[in-house]
PyMOL CGO cylinders between C-alpha atoms (Angstrom):
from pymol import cmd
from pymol.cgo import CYLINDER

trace = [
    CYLINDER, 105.88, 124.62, 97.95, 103.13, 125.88, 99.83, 0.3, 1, 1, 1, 1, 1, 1,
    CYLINDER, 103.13, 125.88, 99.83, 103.67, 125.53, 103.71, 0.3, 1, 1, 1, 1, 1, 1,
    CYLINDER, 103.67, 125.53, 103.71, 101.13, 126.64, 106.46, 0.3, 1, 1, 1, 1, 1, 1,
    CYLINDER, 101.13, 126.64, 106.46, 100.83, 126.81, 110.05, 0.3, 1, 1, 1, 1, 1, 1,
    CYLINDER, 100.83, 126.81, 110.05, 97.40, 126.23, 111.97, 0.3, 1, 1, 1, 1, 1, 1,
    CYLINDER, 97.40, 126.23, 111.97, 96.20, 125.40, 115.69, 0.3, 1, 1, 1, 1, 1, 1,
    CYLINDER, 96.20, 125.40, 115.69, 93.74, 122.70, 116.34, 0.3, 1, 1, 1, 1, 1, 1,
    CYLINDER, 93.74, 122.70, 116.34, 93.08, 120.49, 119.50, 0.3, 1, 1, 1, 1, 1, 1,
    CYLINDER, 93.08, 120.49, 119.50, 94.23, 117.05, 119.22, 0.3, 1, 1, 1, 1, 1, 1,
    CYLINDER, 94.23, 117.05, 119.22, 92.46, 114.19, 118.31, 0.3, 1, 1, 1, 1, 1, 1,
    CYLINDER, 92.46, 114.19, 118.31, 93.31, 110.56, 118.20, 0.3, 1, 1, 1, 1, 1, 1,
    CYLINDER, 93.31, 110.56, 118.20, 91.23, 110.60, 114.98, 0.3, 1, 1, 1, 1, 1, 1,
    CYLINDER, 91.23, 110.60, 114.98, 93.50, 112.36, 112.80, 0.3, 1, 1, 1, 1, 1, 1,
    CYLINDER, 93.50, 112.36, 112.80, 90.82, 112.99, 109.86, 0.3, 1, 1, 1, 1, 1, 1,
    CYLINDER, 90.82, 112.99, 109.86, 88.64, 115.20, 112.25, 0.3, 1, 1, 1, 1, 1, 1,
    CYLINDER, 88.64, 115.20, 112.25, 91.15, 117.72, 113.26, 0.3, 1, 1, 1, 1, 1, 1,
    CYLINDER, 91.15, 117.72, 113.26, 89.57, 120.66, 111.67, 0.3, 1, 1, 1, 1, 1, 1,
    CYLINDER, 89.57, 120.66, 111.67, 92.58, 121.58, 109.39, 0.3, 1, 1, 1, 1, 1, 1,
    CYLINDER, 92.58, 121.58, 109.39, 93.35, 118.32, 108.81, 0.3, 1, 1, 1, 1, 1, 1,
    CYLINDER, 93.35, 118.32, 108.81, 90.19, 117.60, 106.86, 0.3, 1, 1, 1, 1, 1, 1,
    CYLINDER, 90.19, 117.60, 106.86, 90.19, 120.69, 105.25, 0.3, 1, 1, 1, 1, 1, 1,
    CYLINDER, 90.19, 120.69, 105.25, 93.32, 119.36, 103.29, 0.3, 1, 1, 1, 1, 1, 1,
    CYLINDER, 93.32, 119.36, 103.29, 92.12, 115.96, 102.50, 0.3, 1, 1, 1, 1, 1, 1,
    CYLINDER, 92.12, 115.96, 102.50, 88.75, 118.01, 101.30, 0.3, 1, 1, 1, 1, 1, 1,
    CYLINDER, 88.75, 118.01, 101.30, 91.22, 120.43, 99.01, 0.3, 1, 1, 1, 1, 1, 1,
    CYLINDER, 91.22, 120.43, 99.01, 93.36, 117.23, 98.18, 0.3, 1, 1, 1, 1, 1, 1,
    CYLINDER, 93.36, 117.23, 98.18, 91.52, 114.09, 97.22, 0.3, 1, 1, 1, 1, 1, 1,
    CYLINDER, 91.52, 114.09, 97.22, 89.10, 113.99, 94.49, 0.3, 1, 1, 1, 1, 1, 1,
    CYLINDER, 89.10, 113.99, 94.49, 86.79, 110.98, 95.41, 0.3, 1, 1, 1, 1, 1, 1,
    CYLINDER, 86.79, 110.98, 95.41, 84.60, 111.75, 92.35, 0.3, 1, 1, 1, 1, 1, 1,
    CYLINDER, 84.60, 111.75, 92.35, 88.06, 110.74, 89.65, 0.3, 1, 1, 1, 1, 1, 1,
    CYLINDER, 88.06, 110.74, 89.65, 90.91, 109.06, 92.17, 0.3, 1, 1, 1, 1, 1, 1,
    CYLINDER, 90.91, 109.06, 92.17, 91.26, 105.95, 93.62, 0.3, 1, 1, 1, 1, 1, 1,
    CYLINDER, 91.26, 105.95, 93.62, 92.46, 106.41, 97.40, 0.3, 1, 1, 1, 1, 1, 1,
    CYLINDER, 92.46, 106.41, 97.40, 93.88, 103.20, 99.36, 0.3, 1, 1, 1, 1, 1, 1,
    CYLINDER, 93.88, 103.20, 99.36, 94.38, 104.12, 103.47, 0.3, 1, 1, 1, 1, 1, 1,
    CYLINDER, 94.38, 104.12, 103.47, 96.86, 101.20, 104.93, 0.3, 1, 1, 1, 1, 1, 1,
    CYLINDER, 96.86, 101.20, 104.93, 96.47, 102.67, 109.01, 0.3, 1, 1, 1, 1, 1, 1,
    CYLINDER, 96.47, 102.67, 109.01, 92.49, 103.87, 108.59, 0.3, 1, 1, 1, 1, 1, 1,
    CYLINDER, 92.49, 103.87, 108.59, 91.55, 104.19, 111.77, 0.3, 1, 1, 1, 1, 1, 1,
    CYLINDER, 91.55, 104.19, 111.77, 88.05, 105.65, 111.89, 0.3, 1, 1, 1, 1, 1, 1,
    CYLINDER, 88.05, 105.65, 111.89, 86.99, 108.95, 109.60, 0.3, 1, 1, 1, 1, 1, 1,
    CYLINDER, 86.99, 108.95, 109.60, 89.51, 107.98, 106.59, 0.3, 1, 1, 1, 1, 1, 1,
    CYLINDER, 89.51, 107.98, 106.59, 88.21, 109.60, 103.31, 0.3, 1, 1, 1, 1, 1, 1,
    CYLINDER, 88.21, 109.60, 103.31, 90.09, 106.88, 100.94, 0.3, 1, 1, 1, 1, 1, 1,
    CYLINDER, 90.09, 106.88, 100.94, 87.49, 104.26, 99.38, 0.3, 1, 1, 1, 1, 1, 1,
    CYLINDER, 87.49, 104.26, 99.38, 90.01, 101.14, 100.37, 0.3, 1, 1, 1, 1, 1, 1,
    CYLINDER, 90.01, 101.14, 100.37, 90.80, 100.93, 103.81, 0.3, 1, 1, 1, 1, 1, 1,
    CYLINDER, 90.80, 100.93, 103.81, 92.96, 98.85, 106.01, 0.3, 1, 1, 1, 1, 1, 1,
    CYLINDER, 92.96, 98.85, 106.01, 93.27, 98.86, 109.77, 0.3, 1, 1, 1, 1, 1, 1,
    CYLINDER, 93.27, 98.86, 109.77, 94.55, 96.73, 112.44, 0.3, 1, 1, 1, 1, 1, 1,
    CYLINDER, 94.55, 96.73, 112.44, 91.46, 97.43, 114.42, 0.3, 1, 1, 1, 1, 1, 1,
    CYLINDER, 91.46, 97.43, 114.42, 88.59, 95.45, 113.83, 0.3, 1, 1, 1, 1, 1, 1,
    CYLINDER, 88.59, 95.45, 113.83, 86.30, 98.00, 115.40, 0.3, 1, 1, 1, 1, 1, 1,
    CYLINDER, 86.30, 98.00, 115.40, 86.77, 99.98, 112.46, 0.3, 1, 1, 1, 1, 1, 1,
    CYLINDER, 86.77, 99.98, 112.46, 84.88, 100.90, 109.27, 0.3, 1, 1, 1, 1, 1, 1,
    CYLINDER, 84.88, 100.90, 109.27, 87.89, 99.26, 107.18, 0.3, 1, 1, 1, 1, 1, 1,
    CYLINDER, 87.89, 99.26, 107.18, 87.17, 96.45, 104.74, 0.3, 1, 1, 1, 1, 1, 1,
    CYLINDER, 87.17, 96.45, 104.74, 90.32, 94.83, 105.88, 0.3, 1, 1, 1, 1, 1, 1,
    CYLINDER, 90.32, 94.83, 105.88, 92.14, 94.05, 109.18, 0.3, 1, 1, 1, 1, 1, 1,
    CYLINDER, 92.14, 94.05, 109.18, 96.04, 93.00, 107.97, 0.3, 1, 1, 1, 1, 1, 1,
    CYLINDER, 96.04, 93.00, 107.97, 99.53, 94.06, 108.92, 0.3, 1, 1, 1, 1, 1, 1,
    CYLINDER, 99.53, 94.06, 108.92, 100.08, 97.10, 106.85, 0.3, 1, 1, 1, 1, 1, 1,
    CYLINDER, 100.08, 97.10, 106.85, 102.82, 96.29, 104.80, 0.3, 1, 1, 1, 1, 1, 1,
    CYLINDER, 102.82, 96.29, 104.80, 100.89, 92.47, 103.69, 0.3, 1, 1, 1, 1, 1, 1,
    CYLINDER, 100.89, 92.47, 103.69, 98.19, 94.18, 102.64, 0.3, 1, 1, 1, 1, 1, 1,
    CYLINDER, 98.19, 94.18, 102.64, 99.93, 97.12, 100.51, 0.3, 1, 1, 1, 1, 1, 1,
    CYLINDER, 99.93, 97.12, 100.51, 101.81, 94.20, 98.66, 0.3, 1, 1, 1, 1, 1, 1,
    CYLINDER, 101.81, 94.20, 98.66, 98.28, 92.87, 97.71, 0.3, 1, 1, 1, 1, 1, 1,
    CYLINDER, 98.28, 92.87, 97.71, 97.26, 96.65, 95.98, 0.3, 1, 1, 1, 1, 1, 1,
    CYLINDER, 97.26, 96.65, 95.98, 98.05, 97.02, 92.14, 0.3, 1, 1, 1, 1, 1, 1,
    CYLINDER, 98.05, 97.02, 92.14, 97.78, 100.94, 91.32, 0.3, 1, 1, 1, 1, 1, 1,
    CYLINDER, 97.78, 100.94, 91.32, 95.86, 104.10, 92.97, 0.3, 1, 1, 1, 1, 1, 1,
    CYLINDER, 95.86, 104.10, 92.97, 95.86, 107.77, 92.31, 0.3, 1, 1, 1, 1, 1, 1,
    CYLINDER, 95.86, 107.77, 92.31, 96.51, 108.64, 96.44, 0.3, 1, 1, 1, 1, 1, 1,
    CYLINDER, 96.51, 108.64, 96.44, 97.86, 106.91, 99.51, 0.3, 1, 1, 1, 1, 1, 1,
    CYLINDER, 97.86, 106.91, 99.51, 97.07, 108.09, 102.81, 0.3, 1, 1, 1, 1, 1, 1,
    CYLINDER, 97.07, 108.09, 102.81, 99.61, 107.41, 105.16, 0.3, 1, 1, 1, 1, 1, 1,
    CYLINDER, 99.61, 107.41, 105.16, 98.63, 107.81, 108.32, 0.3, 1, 1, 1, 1, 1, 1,
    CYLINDER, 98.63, 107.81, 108.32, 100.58, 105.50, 110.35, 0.3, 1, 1, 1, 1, 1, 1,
    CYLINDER, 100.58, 105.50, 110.35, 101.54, 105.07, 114.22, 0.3, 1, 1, 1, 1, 1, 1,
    CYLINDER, 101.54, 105.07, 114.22, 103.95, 107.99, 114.96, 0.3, 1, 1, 1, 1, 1, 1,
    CYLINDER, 103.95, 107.99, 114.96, 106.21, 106.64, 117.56, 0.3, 1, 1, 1, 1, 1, 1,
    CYLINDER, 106.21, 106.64, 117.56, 107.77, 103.24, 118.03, 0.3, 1, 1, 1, 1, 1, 1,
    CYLINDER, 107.77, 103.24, 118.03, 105.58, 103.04, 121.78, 0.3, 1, 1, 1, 1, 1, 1,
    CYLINDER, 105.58, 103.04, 121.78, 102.41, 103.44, 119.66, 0.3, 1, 1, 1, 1, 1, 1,
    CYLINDER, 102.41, 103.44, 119.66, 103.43, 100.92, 116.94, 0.3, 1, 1, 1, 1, 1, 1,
    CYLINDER, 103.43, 100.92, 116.94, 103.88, 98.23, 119.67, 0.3, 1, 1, 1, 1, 1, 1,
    CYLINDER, 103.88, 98.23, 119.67, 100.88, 99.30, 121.32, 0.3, 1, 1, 1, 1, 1, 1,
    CYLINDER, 100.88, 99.30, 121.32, 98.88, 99.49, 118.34, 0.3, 1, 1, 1, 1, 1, 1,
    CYLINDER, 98.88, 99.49, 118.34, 100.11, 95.22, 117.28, 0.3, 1, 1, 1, 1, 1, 1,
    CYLINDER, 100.11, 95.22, 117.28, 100.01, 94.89, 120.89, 0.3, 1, 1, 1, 1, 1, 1,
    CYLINDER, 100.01, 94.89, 120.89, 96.42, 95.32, 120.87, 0.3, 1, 1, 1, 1, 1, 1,
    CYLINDER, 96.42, 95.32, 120.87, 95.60, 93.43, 117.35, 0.3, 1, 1, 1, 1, 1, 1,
    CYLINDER, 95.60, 93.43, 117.35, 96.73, 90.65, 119.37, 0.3, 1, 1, 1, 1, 1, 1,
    CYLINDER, 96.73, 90.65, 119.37, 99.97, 90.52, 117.51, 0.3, 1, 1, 1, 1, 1, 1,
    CYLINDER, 99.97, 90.52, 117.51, 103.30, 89.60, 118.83, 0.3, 1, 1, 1, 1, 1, 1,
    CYLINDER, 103.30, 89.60, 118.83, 105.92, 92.82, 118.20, 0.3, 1, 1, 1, 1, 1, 1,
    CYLINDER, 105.92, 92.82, 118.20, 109.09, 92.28, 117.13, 0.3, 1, 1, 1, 1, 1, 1,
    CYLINDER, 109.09, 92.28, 117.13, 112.14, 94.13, 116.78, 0.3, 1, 1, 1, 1, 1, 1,
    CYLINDER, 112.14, 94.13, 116.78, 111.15, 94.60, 113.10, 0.3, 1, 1, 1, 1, 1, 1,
    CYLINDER, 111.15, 94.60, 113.10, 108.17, 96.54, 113.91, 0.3, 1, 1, 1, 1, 1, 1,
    CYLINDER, 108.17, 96.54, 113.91, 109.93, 99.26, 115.66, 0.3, 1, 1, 1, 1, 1, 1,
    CYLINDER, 109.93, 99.26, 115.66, 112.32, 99.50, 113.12, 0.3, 1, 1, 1, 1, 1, 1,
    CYLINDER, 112.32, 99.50, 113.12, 113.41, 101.98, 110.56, 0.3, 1, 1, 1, 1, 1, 1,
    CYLINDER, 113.41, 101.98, 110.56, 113.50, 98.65, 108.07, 0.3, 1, 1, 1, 1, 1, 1,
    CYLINDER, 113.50, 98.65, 108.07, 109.53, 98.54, 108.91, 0.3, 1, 1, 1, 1, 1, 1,
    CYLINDER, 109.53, 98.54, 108.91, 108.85, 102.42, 108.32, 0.3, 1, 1, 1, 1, 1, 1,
    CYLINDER, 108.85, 102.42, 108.32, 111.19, 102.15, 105.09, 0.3, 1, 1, 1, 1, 1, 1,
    CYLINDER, 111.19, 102.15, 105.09, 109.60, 99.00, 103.41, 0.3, 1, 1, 1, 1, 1, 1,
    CYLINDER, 109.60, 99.00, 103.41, 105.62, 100.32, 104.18, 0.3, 1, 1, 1, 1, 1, 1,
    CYLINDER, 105.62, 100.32, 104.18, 106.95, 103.68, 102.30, 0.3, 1, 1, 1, 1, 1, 1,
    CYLINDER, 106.95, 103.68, 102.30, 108.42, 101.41, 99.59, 0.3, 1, 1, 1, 1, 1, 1,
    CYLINDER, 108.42, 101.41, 99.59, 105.56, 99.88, 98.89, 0.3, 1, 1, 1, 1, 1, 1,
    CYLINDER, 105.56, 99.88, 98.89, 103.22, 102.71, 99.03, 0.3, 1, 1, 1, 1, 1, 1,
    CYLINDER, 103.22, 102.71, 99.03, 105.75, 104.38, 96.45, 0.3, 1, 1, 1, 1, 1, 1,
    CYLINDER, 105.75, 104.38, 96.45, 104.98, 101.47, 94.26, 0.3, 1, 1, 1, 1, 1, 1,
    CYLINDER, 104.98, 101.47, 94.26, 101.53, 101.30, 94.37, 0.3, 1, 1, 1, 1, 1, 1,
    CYLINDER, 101.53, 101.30, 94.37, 100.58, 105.61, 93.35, 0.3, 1, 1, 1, 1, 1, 1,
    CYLINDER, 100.58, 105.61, 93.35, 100.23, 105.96, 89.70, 0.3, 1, 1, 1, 1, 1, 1,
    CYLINDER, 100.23, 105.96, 89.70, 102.95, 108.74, 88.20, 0.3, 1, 1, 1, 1, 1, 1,
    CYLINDER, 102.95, 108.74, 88.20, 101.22, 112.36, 89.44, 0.3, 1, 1, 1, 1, 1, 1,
    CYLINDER, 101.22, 112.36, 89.44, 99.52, 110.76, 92.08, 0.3, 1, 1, 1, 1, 1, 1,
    CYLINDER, 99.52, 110.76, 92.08, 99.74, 112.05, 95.32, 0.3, 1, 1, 1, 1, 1, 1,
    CYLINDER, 99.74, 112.05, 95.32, 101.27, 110.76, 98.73, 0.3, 1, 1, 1, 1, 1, 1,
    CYLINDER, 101.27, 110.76, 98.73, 99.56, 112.39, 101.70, 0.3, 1, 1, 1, 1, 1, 1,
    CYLINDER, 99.56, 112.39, 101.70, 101.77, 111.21, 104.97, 0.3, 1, 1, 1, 1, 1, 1,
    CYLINDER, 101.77, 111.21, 104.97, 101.17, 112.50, 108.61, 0.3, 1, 1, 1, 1, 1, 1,
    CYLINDER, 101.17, 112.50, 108.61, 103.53, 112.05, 111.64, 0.3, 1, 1, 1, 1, 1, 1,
    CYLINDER, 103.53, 112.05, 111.64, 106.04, 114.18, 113.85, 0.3, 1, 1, 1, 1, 1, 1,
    CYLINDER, 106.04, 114.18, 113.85, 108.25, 115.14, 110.96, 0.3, 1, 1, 1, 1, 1, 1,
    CYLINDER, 108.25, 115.14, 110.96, 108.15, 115.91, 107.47, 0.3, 1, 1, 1, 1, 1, 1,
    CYLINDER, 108.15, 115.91, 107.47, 109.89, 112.96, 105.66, 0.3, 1, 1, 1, 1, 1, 1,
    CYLINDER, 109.89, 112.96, 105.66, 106.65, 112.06, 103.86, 0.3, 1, 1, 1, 1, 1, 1,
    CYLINDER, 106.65, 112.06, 103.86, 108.10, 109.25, 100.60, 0.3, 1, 1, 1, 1, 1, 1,
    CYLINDER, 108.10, 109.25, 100.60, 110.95, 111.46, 99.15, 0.3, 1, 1, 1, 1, 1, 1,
    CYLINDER, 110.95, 111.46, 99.15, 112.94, 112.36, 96.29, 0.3, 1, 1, 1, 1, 1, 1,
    CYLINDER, 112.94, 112.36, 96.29, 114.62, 109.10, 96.77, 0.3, 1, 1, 1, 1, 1, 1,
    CYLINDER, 114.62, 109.10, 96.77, 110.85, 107.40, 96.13, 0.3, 1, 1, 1, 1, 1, 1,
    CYLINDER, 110.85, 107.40, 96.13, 110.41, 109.87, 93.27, 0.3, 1, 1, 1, 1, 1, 1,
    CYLINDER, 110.41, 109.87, 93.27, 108.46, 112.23, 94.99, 0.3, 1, 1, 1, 1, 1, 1,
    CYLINDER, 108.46, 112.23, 94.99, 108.18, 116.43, 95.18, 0.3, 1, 1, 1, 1, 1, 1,
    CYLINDER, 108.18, 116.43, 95.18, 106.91, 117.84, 97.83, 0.3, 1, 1, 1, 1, 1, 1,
    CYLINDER, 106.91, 117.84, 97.83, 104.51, 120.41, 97.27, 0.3, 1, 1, 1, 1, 1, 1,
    CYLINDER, 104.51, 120.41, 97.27, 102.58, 121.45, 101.07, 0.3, 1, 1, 1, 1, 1, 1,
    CYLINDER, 102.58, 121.45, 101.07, 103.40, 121.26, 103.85, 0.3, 1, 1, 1, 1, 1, 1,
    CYLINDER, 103.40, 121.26, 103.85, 100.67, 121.52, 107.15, 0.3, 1, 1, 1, 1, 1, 1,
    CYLINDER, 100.67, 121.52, 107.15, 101.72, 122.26, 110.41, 0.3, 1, 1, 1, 1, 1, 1,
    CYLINDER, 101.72, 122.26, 110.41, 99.03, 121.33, 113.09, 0.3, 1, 1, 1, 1, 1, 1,
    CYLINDER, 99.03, 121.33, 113.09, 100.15, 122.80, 116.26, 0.3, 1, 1, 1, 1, 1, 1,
    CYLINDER, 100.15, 122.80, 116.26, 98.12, 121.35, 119.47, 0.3, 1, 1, 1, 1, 1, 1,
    CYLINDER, 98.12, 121.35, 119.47, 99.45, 123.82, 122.16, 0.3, 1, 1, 1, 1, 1, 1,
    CYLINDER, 99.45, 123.82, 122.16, 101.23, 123.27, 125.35, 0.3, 1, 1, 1, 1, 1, 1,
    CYLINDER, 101.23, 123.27, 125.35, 103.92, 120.53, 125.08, 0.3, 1, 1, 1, 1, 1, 1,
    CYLINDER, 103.92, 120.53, 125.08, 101.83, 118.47, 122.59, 0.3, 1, 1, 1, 1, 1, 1,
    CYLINDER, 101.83, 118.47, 122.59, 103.80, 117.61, 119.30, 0.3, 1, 1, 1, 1, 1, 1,
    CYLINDER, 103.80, 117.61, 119.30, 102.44, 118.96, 116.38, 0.3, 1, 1, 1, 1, 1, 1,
    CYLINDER, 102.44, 118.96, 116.38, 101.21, 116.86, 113.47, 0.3, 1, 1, 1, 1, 1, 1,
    CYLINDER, 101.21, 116.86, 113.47, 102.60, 117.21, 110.45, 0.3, 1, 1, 1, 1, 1, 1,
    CYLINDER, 102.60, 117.21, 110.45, 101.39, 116.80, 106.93, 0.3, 1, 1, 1, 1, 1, 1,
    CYLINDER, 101.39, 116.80, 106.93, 103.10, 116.33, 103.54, 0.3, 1, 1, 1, 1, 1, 1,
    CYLINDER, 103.10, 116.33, 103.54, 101.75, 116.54, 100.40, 0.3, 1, 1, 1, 1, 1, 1,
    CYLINDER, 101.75, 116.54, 100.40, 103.72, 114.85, 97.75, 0.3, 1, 1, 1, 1, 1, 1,
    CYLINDER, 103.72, 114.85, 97.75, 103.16, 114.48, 93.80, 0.3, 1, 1, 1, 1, 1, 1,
    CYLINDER, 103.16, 114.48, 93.80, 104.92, 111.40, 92.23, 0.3, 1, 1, 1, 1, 1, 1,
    CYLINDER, 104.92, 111.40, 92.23, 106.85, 112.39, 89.33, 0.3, 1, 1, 1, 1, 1, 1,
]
cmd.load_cgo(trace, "trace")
């Protein structure tokens, strides 16, 4: 497993942290795989895109886990979803969507990872960002293979990316 260590200021975008888009560059191959992105945002690479946010480039604008049960198969999921339970409620919050209990729960985190475990083709790749290193699992059928630290200095959390290969 490879695991690395770089500095970069923050960025709400996640895809333009310097680092950051040097391993979706080194990662994805556009050209033969079929990415799917269920939390978009702006700057995703993938070529099917969901977001909450209508002021996105995103061809869609559903809950997460609705629209992942609507995908067949892909080659890559990019998982790039709100990191905390505050910015999952503040993210459906401001969708205009009411937040429930289920939303800030594990249950929610668990049955978006479920689904994007269903969707990646066998030695397709899960690429999952957040504030720790879970990424899909062994449990999912997945082996890790990098690991990206993204260190933001002073009291900042880092972000953290997992690569994972589905066996």
């Amino acid at each position: 497993m490879k695991i690395e260590r770089k500095w970069a200021m923050p960025n709400k975008w996640t895809f333009v942290i310097k680092p950051i888009a040097e391993l979706l560059k080194e990662e994805i191959d556009l050209n033969k795989e079929i990415w799917l992105d269920p939390f978009a945002g702006l700057y995703s690479p993938a070529q099917y895109k969901n977001d909450l946010n209508e002021n996105t480039n995103a061809q869609d604008h559903e809950d997460a886990i609705e629209w992942l049960k609507k995908r067949k198969e892909a080659d890559g999921v990019i998982l790039d979803p709100p990191y905390s339970l505050r910015q999952v409620s503040e993210h459906y919050k401001k969708a205009g969507i009411k937040i429930t209990g289920w939303h800030t729960s594990a249950g929610w985190t668990s049955k978006i990872k479920d689904e994007v475990a269903r969707i990646i083709k066998p030695g397709g790749k899960a690429i999952c960002f957040g504030w720790n290193s879970m990424g899909l699992g062994k449990n999912r059928g997945f082996e890790m293979t990098r690991i990206l630290l993204v260190a933001h200095g002073a009291s900042r959390n880092d972000t953290i990316v997992t690569v994972e290969i589905k066996k």
